[in-house]
Every structure is written in C-alpha cells, then in structure tokens.
C-alpha positions as a Markdown table, in Angstrom:
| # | Residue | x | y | z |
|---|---|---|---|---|
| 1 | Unk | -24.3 | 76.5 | 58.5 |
| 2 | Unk | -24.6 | 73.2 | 60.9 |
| 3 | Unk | -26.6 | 71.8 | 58.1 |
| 4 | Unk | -24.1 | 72.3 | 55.4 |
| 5 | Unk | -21.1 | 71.1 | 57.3 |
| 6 | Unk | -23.5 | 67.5 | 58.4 |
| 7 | Unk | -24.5 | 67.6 | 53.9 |
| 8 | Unk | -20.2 | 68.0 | 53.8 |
| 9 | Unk | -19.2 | 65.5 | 56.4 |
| 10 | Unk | -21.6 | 62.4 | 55.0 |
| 11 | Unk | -20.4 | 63.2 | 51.3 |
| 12 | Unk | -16.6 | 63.3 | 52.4 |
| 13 | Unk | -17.3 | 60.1 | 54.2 |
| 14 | Unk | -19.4 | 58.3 | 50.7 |
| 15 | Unk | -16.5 | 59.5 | 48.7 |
| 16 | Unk | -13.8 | 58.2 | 51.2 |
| 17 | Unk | -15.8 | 54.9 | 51.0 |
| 18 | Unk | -15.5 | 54.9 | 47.2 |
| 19 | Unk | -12.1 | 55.6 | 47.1 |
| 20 | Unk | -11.0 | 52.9 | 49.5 |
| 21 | Unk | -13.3 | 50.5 | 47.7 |
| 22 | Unk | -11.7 | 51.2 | 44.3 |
| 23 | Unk | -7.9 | 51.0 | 46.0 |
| 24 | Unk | -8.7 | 47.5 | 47.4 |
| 25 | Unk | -10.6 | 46.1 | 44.0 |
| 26 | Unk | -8.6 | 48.3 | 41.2 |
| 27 | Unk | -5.2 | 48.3 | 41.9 |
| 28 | Unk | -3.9 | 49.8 | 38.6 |
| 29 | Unk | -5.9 | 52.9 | 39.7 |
| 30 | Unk | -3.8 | 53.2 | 42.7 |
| 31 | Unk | -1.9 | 56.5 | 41.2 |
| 32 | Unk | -5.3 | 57.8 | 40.5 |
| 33 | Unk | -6.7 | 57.5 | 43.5 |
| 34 | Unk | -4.2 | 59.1 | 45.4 |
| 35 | Unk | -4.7 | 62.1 | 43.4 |
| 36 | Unk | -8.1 | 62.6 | 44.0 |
| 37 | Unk | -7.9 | 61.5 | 47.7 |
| 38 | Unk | -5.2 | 64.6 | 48.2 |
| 39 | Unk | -7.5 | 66.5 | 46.0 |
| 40 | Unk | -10.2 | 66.0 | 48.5 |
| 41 | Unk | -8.4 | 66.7 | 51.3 |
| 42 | Unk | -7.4 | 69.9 | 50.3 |
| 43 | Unk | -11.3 | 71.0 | 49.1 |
| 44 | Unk | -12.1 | 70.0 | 52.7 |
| 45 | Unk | -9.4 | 72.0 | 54.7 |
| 46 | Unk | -10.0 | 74.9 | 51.8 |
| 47 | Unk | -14.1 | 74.9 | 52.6 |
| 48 | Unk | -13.4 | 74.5 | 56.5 |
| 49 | Unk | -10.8 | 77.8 | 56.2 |
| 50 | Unk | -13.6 | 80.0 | 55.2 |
| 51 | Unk | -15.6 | 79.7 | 57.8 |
C-alpha cells in the first residue's frame, strides 16, 4: 500500500504543477481550473477514506 500512496502523492503533485502552470499562463481557463483542482481534491480525500 506504501507504494501506491508514494505513485498517488507524485501524480497529485504533477497535476497540481500543471494546474498552477495553466492558472498563471491561461487565464481564461481560470473557471476551468478550479473545477478540476476541487475535483482533485475530493478524489484524494475519497481514495485516502478507504484506507
């Protein structure tokens, strides 16, 4: 399970980095981005509840 949760943690933190790249260099995506961002915040806290 360790290894799963290191695989989880260093995707979260490439998407994270892609979503704060996008914010900063496409604004009009702004609404967009949000979205996902609370989207993968609540994948995370779902996949951390089950175990």
């Amino acid at each position: 399970m360790e290894n799963k949760n290191v695989m989880l943690n260093k995707e979260v933190e490439l998407l994270k980095n892609e979503l704060y790249y996008l914010l900063e260099n496409e604004p009009w995506a702004k609404h967009d981005i949000l979205i996902l961002s609370k989207r993968l915040d609540s994948l995370i806290l779902e996949f951390y509840n089950f175990d």
